[in-house]
N, C-alpha and C positions, 0 to 999 in steps of 0.2 A: 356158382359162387359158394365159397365154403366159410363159416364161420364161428365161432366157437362162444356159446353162452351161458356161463355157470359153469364150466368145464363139460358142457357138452354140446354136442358139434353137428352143425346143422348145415345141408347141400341147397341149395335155391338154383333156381332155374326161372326164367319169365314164364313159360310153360308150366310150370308144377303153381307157381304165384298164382295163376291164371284160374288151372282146375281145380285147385282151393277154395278158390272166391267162388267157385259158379253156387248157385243154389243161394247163394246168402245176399243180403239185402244191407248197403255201405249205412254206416251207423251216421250221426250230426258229427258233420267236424267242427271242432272246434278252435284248430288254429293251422296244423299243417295236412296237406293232404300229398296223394300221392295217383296221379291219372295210372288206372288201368284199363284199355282198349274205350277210352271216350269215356270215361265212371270214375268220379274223385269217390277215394274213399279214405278215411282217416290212416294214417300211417301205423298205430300199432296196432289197430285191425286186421289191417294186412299180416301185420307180420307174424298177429296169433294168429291166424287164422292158418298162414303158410306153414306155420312151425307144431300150431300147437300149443305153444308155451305161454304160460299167463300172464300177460301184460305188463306187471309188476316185475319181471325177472329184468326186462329191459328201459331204457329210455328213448324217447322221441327221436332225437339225434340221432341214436345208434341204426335206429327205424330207416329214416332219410338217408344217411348213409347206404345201408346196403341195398333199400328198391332204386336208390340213384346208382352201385353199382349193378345195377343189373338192366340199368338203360331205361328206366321207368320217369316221367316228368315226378317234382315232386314242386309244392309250393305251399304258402300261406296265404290262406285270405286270398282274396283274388291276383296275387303276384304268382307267375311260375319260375322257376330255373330247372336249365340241366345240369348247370355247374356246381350247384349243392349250396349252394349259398343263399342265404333268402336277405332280399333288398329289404330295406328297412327307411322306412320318409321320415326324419324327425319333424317334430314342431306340426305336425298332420292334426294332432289331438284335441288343440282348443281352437275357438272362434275366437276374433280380433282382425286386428289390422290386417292386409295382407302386406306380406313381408316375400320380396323377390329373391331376398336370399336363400328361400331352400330352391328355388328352377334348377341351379347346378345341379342338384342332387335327380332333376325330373332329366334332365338334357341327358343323361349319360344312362336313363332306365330303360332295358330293351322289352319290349310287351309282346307277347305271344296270343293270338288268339285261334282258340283250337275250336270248332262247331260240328 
């Protein structure tokens, strides 16, 4: 996968993602990660790591985007997708009543579990 950041243009490959990462140790994620060979590791770790380029050149998004185009699981917090999209549960956040209104939102959540 080829793409271009700052005006300058960068090849990925899962292969090349891969021999990147060896030797290095995945840093604390803090919200979105991305599995590589059974290993969460923060998404723009990865992608300095693969490129080089300093963290700051790019955004998170832009991150998920291209290890999703290169067939990589990517998610937050304990949710995955491969569709690039990360589910979001409103109303999760405080204690109170339970309210059955958000289940809709659980009835349609597909759960991955990878060991």
């Amino acid at each position: 996968m080829q793409f271009t950041l700052d005006g300058e243009s960068f090849e990925l490959t899962p292969t090349l993602v891969r021999r990147r990462l060896a030797g290095h140790v995945p840093e604390e994620i803090r919200e979105y990660w991305v599995e590589v060979d059974g290993v969460r590791w923060p998404v723009k770790q990865v992608i300095s790591l693969a490129t080089g380029a300093k963290r700051s050149r790019f955004q998170s998004q832009a991150s998920r985007r291209w290890l999703q185009n290169l067939g990589f699981l990517i998610g937050a917090g304990s949710l995955a997708t491969e569709s690039g999209s990360i589910p979001r549960l409103t109303g999760a956040t405080h204690r109170g009543p339970f309210d059955e209104s958000g289940l809709k939102e659980l009835e349609a959540l597909d759960v991955r579990v990878a060991f």
